[in-house]
C-alpha positions as CSV (number, residue, x, y, z in Angstrom):
1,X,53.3,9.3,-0.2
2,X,53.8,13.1,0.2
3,X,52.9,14.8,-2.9
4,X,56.4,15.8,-4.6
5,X,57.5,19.5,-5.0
6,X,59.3,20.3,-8.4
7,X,60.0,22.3,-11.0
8,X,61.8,22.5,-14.6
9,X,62.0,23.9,-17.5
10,X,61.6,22.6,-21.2
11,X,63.7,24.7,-23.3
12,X,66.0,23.7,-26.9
13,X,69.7,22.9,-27.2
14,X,71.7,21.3,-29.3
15,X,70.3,18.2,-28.8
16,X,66.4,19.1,-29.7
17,X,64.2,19.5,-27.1
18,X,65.2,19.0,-23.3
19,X,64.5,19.1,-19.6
20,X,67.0,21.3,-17.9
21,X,66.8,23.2,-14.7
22,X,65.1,20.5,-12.4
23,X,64.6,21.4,-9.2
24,X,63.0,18.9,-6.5
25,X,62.8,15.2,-5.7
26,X,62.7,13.8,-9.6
27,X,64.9,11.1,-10.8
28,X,67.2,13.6,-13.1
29,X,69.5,12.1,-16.0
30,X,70.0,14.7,-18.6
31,X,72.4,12.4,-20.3
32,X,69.7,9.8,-20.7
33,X,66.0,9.3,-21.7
34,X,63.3,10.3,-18.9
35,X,62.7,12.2,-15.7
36,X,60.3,10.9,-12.6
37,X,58.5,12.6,-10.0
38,X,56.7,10.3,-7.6
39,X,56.4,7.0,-7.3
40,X,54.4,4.4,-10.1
41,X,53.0,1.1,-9.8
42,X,53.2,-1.6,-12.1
43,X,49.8,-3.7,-11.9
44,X,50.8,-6.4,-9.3
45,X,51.5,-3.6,-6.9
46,X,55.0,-3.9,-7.2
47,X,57.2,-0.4,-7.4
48,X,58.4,0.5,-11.0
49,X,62.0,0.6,-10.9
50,X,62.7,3.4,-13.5
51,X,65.9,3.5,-15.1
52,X,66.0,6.7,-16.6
53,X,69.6,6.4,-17.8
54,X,68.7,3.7,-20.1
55,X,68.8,5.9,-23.7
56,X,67.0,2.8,-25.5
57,X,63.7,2.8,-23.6
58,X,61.1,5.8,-23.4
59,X,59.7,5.6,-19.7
60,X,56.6,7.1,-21.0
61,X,56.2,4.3,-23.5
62,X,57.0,1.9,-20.5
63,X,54.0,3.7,-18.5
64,X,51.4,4.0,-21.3
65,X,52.4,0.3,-22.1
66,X,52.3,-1.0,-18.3
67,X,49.9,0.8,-17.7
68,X,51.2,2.5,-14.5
69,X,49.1,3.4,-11.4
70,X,50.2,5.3,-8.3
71,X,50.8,8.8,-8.0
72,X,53.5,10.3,-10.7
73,X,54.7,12.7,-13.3
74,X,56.9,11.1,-16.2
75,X,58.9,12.4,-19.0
76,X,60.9,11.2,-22.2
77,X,61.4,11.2,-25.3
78,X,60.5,9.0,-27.9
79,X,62.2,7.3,-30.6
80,X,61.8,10.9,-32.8
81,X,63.8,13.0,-30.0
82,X,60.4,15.0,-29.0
83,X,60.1,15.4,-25.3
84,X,56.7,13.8,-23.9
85,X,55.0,14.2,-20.4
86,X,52.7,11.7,-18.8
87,X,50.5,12.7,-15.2
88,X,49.1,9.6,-14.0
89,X,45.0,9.7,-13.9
90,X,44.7,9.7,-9.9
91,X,46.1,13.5,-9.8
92,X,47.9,12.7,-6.2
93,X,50.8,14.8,-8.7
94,X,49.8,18.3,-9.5
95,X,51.4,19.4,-12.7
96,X,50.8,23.3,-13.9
97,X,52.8,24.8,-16.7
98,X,53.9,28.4,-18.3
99,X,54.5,29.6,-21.5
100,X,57.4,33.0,-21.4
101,X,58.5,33.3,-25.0
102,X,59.9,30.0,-26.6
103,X,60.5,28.2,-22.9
104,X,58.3,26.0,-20.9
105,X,58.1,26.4,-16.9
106,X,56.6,23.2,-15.4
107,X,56.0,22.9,-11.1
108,X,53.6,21.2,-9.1
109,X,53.3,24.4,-6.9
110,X,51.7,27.8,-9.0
111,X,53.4,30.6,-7.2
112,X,56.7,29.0,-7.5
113,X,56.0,28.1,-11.0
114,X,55.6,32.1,-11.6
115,X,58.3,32.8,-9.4
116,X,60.4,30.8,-11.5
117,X,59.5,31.5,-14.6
118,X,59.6,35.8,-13.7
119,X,56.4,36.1,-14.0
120,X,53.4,37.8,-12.0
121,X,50.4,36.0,-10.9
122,X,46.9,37.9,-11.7
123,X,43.4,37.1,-12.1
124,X,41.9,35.3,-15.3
125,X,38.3,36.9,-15.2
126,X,37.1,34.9,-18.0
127,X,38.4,31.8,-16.6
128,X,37.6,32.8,-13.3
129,X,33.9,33.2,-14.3
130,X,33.4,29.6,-15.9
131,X,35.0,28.0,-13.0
132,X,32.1,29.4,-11.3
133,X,29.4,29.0,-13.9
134,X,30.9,25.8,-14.7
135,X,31.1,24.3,-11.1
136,X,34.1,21.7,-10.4
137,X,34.5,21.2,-13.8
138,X,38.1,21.5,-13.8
139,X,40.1,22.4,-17.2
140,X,43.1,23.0,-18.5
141,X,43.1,26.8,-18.2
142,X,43.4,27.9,-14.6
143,X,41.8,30.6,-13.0
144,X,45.2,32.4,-13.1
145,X,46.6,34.4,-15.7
146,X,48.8,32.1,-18.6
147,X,49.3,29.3,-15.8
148,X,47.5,26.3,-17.0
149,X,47.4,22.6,-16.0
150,X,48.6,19.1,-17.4
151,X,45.3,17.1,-16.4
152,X,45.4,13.7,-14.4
153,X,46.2,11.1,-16.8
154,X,47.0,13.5,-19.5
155,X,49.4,13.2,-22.0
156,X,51.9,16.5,-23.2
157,X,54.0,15.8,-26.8
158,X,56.4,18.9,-27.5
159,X,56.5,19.7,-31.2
160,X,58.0,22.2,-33.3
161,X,55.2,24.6,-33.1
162,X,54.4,24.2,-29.2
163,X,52.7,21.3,-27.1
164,X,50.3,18.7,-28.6
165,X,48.4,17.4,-25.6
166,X,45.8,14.2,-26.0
167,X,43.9,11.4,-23.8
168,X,42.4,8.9,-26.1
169,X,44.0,6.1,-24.4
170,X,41.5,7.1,-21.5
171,X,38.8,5.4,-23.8
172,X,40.8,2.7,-25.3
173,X,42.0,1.2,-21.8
174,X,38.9,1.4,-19.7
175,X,36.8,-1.1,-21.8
176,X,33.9,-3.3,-20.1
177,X,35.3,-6.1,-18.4
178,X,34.4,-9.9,-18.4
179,X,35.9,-10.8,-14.8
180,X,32.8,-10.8,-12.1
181,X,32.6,-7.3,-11.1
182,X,32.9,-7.4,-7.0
183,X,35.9,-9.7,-7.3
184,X,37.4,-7.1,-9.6
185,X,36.4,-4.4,-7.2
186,X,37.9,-6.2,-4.1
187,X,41.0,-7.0,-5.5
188,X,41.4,-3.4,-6.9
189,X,40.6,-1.9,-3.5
190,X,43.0,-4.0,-1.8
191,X,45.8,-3.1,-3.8
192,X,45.3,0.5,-3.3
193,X,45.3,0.5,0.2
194,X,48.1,-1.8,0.4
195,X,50.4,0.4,-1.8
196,X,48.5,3.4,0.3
197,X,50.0,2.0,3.6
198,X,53.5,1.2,2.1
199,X,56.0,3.4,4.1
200,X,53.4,4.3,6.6
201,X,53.8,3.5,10.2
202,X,50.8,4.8,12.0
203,X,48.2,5.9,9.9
204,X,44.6,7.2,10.8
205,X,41.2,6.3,9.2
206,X,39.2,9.2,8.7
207,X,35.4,7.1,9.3
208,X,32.6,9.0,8.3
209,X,30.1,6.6,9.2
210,X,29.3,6.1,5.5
211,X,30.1,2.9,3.1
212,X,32.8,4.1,1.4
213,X,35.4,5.1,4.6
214,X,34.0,1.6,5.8
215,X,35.2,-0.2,2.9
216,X,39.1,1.8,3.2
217,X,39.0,0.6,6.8
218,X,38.3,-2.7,6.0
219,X,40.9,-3.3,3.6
220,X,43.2,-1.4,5.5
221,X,42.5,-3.7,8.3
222,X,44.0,-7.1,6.8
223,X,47.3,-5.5,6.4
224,X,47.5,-3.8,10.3
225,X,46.8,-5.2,13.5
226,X,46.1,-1.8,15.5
227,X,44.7,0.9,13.5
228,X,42.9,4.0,15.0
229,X,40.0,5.7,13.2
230,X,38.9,9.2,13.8
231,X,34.9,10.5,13.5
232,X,34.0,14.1,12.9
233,X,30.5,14.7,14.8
234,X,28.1,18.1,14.1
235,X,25.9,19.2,16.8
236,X,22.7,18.4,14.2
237,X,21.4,15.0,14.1
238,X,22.2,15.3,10.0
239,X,25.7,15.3,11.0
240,X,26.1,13.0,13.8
241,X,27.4,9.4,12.6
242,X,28.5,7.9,15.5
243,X,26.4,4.9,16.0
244,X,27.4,3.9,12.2
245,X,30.9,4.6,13.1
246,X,31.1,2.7,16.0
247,X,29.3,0.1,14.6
248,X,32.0,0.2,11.9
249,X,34.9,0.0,14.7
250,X,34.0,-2.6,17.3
251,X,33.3,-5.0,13.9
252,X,36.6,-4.2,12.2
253,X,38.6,-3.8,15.7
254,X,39.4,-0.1,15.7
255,X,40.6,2.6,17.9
256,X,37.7,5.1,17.3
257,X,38.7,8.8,18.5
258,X,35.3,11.0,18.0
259,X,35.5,15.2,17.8
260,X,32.6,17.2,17.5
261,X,32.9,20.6,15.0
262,X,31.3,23.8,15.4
263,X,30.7,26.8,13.2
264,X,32.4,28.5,15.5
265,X,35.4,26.8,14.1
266,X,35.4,28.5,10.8
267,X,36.6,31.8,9.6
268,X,34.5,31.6,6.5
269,X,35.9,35.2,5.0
270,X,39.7,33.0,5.0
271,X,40.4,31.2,2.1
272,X,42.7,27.3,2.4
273,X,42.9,27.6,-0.9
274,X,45.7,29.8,-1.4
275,X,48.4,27.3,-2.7
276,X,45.9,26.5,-5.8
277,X,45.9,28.4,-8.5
278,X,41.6,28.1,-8.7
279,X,38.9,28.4,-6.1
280,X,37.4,25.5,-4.3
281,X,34.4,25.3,-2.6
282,X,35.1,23.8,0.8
283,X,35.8,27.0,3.3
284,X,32.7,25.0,5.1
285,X,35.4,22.3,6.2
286,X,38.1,24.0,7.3
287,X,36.7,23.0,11.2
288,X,36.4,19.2,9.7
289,X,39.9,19.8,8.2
290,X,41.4,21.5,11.4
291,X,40.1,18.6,13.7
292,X,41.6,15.7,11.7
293,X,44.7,17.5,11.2
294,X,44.9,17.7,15.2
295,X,43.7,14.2,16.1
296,X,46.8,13.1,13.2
297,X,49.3,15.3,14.7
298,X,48.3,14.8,17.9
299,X,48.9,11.0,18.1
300,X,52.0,10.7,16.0
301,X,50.3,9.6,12.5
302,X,51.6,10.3,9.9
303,X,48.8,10.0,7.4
304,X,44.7,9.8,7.1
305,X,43.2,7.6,4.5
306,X,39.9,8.8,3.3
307,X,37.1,7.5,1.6
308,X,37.2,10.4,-0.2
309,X,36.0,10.1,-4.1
310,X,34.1,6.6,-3.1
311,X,30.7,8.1,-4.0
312,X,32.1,8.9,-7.9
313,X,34.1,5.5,-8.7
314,X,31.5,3.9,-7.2
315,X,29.0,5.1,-9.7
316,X,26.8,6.9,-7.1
317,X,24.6,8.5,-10.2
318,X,22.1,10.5,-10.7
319,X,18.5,8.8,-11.1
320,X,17.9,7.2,-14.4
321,X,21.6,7.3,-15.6
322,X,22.3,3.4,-15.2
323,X,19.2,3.1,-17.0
324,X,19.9,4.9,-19.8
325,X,22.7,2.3,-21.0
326,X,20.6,-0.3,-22.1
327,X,17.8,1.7,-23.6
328,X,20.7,3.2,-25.6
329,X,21.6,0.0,-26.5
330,X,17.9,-0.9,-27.2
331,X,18.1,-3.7,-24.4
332,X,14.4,-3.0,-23.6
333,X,14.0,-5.8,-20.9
334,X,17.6,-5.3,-19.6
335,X,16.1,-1.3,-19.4
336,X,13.1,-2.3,-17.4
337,X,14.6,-3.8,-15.0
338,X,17.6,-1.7,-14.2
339,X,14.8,0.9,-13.8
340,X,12.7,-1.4,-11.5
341,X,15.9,-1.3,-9.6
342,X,16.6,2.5,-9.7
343,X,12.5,3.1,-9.0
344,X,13.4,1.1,-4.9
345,X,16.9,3.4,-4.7
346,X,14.6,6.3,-5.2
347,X,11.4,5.4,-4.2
348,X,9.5,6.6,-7.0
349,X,7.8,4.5,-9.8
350,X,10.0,2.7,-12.4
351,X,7.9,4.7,-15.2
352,X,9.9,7.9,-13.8
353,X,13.2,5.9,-14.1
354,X,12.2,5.3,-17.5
355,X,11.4,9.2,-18.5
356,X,14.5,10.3,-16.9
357,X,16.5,7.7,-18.7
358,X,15.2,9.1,-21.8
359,X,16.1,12.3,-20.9
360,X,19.5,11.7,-20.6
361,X,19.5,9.6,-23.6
362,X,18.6,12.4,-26.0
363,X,20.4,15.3,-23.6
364,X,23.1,17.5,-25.2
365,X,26.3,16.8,-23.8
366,X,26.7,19.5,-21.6
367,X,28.1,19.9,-17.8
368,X,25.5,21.1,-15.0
369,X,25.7,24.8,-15.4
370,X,25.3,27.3,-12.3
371,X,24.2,31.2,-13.5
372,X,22.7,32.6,-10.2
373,X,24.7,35.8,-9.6
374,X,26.5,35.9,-12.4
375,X,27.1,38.3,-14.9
376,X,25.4,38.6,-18.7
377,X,29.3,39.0,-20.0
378,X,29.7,35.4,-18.5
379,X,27.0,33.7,-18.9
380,X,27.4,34.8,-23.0
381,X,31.0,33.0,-22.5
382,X,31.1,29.6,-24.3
383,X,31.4,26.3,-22.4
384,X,35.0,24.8,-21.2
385,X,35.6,21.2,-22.3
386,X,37.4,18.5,-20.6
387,X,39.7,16.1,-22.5
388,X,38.2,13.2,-20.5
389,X,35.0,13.9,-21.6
390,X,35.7,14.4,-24.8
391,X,37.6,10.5,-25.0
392,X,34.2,9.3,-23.9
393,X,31.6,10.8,-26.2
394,X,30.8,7.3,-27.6
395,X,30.3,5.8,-24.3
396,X,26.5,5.1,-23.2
397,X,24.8,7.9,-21.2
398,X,25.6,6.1,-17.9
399,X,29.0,5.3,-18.2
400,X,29.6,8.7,-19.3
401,X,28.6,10.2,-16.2
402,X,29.9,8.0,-13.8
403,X,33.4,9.4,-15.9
404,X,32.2,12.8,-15.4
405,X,32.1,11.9,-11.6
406,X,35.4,11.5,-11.3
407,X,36.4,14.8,-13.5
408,X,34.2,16.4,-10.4
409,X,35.7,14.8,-7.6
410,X,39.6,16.2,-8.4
411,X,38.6,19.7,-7.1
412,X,38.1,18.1,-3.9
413,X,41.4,15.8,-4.1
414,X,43.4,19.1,-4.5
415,X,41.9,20.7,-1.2
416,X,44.5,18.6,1.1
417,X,47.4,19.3,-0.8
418,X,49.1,21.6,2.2
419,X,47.8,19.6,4.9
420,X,50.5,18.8,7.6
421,X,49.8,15.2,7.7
422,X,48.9,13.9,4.1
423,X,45.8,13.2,3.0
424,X,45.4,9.9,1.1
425,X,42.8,8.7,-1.1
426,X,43.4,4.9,-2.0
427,X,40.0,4.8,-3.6
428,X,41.5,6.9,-6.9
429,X,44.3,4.5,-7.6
430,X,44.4,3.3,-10.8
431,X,43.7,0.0,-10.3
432,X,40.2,0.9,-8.9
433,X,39.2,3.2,-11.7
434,X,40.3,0.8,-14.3
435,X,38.1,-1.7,-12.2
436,X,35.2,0.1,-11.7
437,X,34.9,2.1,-15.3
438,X,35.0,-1.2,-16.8
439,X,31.4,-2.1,-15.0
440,X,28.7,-1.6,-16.5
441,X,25.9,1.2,-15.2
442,X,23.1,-1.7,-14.4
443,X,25.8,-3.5,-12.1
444,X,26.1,-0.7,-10.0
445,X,22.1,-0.3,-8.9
446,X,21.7,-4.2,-8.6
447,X,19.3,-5.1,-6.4
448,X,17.7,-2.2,-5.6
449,X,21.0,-0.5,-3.6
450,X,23.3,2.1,-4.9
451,X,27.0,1.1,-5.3
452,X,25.6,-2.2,-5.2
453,X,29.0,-3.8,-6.5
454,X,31.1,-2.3,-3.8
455,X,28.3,-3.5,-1.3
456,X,29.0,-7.1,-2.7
457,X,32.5,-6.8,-2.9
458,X,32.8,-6.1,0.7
459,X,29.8,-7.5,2.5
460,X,31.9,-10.0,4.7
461,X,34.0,-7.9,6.1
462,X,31.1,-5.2,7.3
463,X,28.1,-4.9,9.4
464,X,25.2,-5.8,7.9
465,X,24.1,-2.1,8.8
466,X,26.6,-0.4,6.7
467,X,26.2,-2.9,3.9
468,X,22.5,-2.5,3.9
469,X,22.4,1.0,4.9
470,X,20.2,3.5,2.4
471,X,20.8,6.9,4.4
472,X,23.6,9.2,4.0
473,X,24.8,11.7,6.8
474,X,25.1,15.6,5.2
475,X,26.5,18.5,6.3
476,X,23.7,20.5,4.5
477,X,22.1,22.3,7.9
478,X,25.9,22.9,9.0
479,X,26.3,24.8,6.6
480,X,23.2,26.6,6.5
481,X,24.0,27.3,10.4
482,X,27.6,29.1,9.1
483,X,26.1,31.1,6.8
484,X,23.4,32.6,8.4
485,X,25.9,32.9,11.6
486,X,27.7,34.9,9.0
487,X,25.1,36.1,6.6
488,X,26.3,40.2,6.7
489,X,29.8,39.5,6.4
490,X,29.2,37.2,3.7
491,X,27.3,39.8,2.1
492,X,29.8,42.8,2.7
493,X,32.3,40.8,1.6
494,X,30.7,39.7,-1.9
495,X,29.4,43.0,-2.8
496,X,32.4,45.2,-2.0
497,X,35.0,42.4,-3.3
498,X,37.1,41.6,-6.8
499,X,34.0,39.4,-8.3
500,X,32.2,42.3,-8.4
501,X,35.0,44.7,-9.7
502,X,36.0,42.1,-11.8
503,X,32.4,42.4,-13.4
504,X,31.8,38.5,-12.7
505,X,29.0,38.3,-10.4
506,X,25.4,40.6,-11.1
507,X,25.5,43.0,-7.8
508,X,21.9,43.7,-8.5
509,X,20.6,40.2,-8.2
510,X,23.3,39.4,-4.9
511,X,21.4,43.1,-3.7
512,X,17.9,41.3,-4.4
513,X,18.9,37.9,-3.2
514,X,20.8,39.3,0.3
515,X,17.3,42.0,0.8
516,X,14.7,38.8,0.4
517,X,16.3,36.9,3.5
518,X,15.9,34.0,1.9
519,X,17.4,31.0,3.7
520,X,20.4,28.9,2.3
521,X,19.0,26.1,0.5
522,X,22.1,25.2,-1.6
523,X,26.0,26.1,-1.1
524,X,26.2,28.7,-4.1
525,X,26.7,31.5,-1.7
526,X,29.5,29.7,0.5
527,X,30.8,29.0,-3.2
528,X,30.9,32.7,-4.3
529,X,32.7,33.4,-0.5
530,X,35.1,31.0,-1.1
531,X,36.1,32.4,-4.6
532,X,35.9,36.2,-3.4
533,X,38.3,35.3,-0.9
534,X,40.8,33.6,-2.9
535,X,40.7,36.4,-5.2
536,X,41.8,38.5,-2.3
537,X,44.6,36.0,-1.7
538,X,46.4,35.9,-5.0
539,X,45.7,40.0,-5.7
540,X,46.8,41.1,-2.4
């Protein structure tokens, strides 16, 4: 499905509170009870037939209710008149919104939004600075001026003094489950690749190598005969996962296309970011980007399905988090041997499990924070929050971060939101997060493997090397090879830029840090490029 470009306005008239002014491929009835921009689910798979002319029935009711999957934006109003907006939790629909007075300008593209709403885009260096303090957790505010966002599976009730927004049914729906957790898996997987392919005619498998682009392929592979698959090589031996890809191919049948990247490929001073109204943290990829994007176009696809977000709903945690579940729940034998399991993931002893459990038993709840090379004025600024997880502060450690996961992963999601051919990612459909949050965090190291449940779901349709497999390809020394290819520009272009006008990053330590030489042993300086550029964009 190609993400859906709108806009409207929620404004009074004599009626209460309306949408007026739609622009874009939503189902429109002013004279009726709701609005729809992309395409829901109802849990069998089948496609929701809205009627929005129906007065008697709220179509965000009917999604709450059906619990709707797929990728859309809903409105209605409810039995009291008030207008109410639903995004669905996948975020394949971007929804941003402005306030101008007493109206309401919604869009799923920012600089339209501000054109519509006669408004100028500028900077938010407050925001700006926590995205970068506070990496990829993504919040309401934007890193734009008064443009903010209606979160995936958020809900947005108009009232008389402004907007009440709220997602506590993110807590009350994803509840343990007592099916057997691979089945559950399976079948969730399967459905979101077969609505994935719906409407498709040629699509392309983007094949890492890895165990979770393996399991897409797979599933993708009982509903099409001749499917091609495409693997991105880098010249380091980090980067090269051919032999797991082809492994992956011959068993499963697959055309496999292979394209080797180079730094050369990247202009790392050019932001892809533009269209977003925040920085991302990929200007490393644009080569990966650029090669799929040519292999798709290239052969007449007219999609890639990804892997893309399998390490976060399949629980790939940090160490001792699945352990820290049942010592919170003083399962001390349960506790022991979750950690006996962790201890062979990480090859260290289980005793280490067991401290690090702890740790993150008695932790405050806090998101990873990142102050190298910023400022004192924002590292004094207080923390963002995230409605989702704020629904789950009574979960166990565990399952709270396997939550948090997926608040990370929708940064990347976003990224492919201008590509030519879409990007898909049937791994966050609803049906799999409903599937997998429901499992607890012991399930997922079983065994002594990580994603152990998605192993087990899928284990006869794979190689025994990529169900088996412990390694993971990176494209750590990649990027170490662009920066250091780039390593003055990079540093010209962070110390006479907007961050440091803008009073966000410290000069003196970038000064300190750029003088030393040091190598690049983690991405925070592609990070701060990445930013600095986009700043550029939206300010030139």
């Amino acid at each position: 499905m190609k993400r859906p470009n709108f806009l409207f306005r929620v404004g009074s008239d004599s009626y209460g509170q309306s949408i007026i002014e739609v622009e874009g491929p939503m189902h429109l009835s002013p004279a009726g009870n709701g609005w729809l921009a992309g395409q829901p689910f109802e849990r069998d798979g089948r496609r929701v037939a809205v009627d929005c002319t129906d007065p008697e029935h709220d179509p965000v009711e009917v999604a709450l209710a059906q619990r709707w999957w797929g990728g859309f934006l809903v409105a209605g109003r409810d039995a009291t008149g008030r207008v109410r907006l639903l995004r669905d939790p996948s975020g394949v629909v971007p929804c941003y919104y402005l306030r101008v007075r007493d109206k309401w300008f919604f869009g799923s593209d920012a600089r339209a939004l501000f054109a519509k709403a006669g408004q100028r885009a500028s900077l938010d260096r407050e925001a700006l600075g926590l995205a970068l303090r506070f990496s990829d957790l993504r919040t309401e505010q934007t890193s734009l001026e008064g443009l903010r966002e209606l979160l995936p599976g958020q809900l947005c009730t108009f009232q008389a003094d402004g907007i009440r927004l709220s997602s506590d049914w993110i807590a009350e729906r994803w509840r343990p489950s007592p099916n057997p957790p691979a089945a559950s898996v399976r079948r969730a997987v399967i459905d979101g690749v077969r609505y994935t392919l719906a409407g498709l005619s040629s699509p392309l498998i983007q094949l890492s190598g890895g165990l979770d682009s393996a399991i897409v392929a797979a599933a993708a592979r009982r509903f099409r005969d001749d499917l091609s698959a495409i693997n991105l090589v880098t010249p380091d031996v980090e980067g090269d996962e051919r032999l797991f890809a082809r492994a992956i191919a011959r068993h499963l049948g697959l055309r496999l296309r292979e394209r080797e990247i180079r730094v050369d490929d990247v202009d790392i001073l050019t932001t892809r970011a533009g269209f977003l109204p925040r920085p991302t943290h990929r200007a490393f990829a644009q080569a990966m980007d650029d090669a799929v994007q040519d292999i798709a176009g290239g052969h007449g696809h007219d999609a890639v399905l990804t892997g893309g977000g399998g390490d976060s709903v399949f629980s790939y945690l940090m160490p001792g988090c699945a352990t820290s579940d049942p010592l919170a729940g003083l399962a001390l034998t349960s506790a022991f041997s979750t950690a006996l399991d962790e201890a062979v993931i990480e090859q260290v002893s289980a005793w280490r499990i067991l401290r690090l459990a702890f740790r993150h038993l008695v932790a405050r709840e806090a998101w990873r924070e990142t102050k190298k090379h910023l400022s004192a004025d924002i590292l004094s600024l207080a923390p963002p929050d995230h409605p989702w997880l704020r629904a789950s502060r009574r979960w166990p450690p565990g399952r709270r971060s396997h939550l948090a996961l997926l608040v990370l992963i929708h940064n990347y999601l976003d990224c492919f939101g201008a590509s030519a051919v879409p990007v898909h990612f049937p791994l966050m459909h609803r049906p799999v997060l409903d599937a997998c949050l429901a499992i607890a965090s012991a399930d997922w190291v079983a065994g002594g493997r990580n994603r152990s449940v998605a192993r087990q779901a899928f284990a006869s349709d794979l190689p025994l090397s990529i169900i088996h497999r412990r390694s993971k390809g990176t494209y750590e020394r990649f990027a170490a090879q662009l920066f250091e290819r780039n390593r003055t520009a990079i540093r010209d272009h962070l110390l006479g830029g907007l961050l440091r006008d803008l009073g966000i990053v410290d000069t003196v330590s970038l000064e300190t840090w750029f003088a030393s030489q040091q190598p690049l042993r983690s991405n925070r300086m592609l990070a701060l490029t990445e930013a600095e550029s986009w700043c550029r964009h939206w300010a030139g």
